[in-house]
N, C-alpha and C positions, 0 to 999 in steps of 0.2 A: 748546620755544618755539613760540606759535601761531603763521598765518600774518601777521596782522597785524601781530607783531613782526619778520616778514621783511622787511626794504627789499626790496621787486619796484621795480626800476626803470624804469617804462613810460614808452616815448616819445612821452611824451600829442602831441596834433599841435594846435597853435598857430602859425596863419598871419601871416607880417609883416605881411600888408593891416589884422590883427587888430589886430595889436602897434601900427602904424602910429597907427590909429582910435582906441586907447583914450589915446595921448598926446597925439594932438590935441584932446583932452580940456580939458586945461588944464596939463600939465608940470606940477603940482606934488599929479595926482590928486584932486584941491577937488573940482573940477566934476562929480564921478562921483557925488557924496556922495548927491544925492537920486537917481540911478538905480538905485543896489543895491537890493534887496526886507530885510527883517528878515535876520539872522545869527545863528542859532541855536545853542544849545548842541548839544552831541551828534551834531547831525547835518553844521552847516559848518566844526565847530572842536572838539576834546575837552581837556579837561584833562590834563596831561603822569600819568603813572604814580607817580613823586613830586613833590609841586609845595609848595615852591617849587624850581625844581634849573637856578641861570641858569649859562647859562656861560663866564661871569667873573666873578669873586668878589670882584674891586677894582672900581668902576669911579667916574667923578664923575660918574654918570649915574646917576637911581633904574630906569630901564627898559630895557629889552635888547630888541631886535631880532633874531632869528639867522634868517638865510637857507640854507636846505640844497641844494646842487646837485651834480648830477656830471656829470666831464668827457664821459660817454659817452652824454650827457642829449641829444636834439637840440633838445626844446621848452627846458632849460637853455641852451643854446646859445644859442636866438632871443629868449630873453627876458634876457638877460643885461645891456644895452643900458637897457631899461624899468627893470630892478631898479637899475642903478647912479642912474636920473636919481632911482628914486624915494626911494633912500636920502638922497642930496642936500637933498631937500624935505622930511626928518624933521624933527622939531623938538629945539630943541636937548639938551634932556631924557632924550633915547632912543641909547644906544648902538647901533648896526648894526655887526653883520658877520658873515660868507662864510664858510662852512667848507664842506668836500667830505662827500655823504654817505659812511656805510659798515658793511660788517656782517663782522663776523670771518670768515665761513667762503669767502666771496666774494674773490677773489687779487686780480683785477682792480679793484674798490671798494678795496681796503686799500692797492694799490701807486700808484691813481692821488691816493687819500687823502694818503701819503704824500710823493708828489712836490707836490702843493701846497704841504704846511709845509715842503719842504725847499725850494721855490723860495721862498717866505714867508721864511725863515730866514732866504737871500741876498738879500732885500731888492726880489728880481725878481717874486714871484707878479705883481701889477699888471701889469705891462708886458707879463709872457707869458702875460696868461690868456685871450686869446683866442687866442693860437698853439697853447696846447694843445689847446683846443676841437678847432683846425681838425686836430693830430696825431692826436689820439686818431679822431675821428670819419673824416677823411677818408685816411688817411694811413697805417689798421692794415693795409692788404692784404685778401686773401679767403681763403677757404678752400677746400679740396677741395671741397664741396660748393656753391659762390658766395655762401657765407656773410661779411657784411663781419665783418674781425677788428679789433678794439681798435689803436690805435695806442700806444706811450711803456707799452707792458705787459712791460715787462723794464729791468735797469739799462743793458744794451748800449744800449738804443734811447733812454732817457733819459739819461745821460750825453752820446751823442752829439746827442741833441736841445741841451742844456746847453749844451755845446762851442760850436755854431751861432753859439748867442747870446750867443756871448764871455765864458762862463762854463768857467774848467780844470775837467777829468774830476774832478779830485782835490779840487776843493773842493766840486764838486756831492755825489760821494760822500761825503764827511765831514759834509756838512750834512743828507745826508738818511739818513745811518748814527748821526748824531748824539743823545743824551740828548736835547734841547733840543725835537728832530722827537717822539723817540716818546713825550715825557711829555704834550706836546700833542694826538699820536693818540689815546693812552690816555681824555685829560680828553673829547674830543670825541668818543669811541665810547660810553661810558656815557654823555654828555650825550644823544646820538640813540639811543642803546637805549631812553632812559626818554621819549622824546616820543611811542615808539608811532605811528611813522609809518609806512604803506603805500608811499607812492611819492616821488618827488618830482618837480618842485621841492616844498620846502616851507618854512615857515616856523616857527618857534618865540617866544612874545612871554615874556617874564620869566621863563622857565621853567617857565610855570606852563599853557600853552597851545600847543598844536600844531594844525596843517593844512597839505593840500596842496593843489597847482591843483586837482588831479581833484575831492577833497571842496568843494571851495571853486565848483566851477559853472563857474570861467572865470576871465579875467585880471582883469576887474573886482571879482568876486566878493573872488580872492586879494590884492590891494591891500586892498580896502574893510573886510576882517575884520582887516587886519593895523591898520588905522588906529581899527578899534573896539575892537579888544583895546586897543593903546595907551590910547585916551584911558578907558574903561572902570577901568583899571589906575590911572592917570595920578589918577583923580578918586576912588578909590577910599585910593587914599596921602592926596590931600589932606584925605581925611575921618579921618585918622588908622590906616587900615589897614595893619598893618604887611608884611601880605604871605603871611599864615600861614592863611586862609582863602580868599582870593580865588579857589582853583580847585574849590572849591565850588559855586563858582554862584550862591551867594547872595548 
């Protein structure tokens, strides 16, 4: 596997004065439209490895969205806020959703992977997905060396994180010991193996395209390419494309 199939998780640094400035924008990202510069193939966005490869395979929407983050992200973290408004102000057309990145050989990406579907499962991810932020990120301890450690990186710590939140040990475990969790892990680790993503955050549009903040230039940048892929795609269907060449380029 080469590097670039590695998820490296950098903690790109993305200030709230930023995050703040790009909202007052216009809430629903419009107003940015004529300050991005061109978006280029190759360079601010690549096509996925197999494309078309979305990941949902039902949906009443012709185009998909996927947002990739993880819990131990801190630029994920501060822009989490931005990405919920901006998913809000998609158009009705476009499937969005959240998944955790992850890479098999990595414990930590797999176990905090997995507590998302398992809190997903019970119905909770929503409500506790910024308390895990604040677990995982503020809440692991340190190490012998003053290294900060992971928090919710063991079932002791996440069962009892669970507990907290008025969730029994015994149904947290069952749901995230459950078929249901790891058929889920499964479809959503081949889906981000094949986008060939470096870091994250990132984004996925139909499966057929991939990018992250870092290639993408900025917070503006990564909005602006998610809304060109969209309507690109979008207008591309209407001309009768069914979806089988569009990551082509041409």
């Amino acid at each position: 596997m080469t590097p670039r199939n590695i998820l490296r998780l950098w903690a790109l640094r993305v200030s709230v004065p930023v995050l703040a400035a790009f909202l007052a924008l216009g809430g629903n990202f419009a107003s940015a439209q004529t300050e991005i510069p061109t978006i280029t193939l190759g360079i601010d966005y690549h096509p996925t490895i197999q494309s078309p490869w979305p990941l949902l395979k039902d949906t009443n929407t012709p185009l998909e969205l996927v947002y990739i983050f993880w819990y131990g992200c801190g630029t994920c973290r501060r822009m989490d806020p931005s990405i919920d408004q901006f998913a809000k102000n998609l158009d009705p057309d476009v499937t969005f959703v959240k998944i955790p990145a992850m890479h098999a050989p990595n414990i930590s990406w797999m176990t905090h992977a997995r507590l998302f579907y398992a809190l997903d499962y019970l119905g909770v991810e929503k409500e506790l997905h910024q308390e895990v932020f604040v677990e995982v990120q503020d809440r692991g301890g340190m190490d012998d060396e003053g290294h900060r450690l992971a928090g919710l990186s063991n079932l002791d710590s996440m069962s009892s994180f669970a507990e907290k939140h008025g969730i029994k040990r015994e149904d947290f475990l069952a749901a995230y010991n459950s078929p249901e969790v790891e058929a889920r892990m499964q479809s959503a680790l081949a889906f981000i193996d094949n986008l060939d993503i470096p870091s994250v955050p990132a984004m996925a549009v139909d499966g057929r395209w991939a990018f992250t903040l870092q290639g993408a230039k900025g917070i503006g940048y990564f909005f602006q390419t998610a809304i060109k892929l969209l309507n690109d795609d979008r207008e591309a269907l209407a001309q009768g494309d069914t979806g089988a060449d569009l990551a082509s380029g041409d």
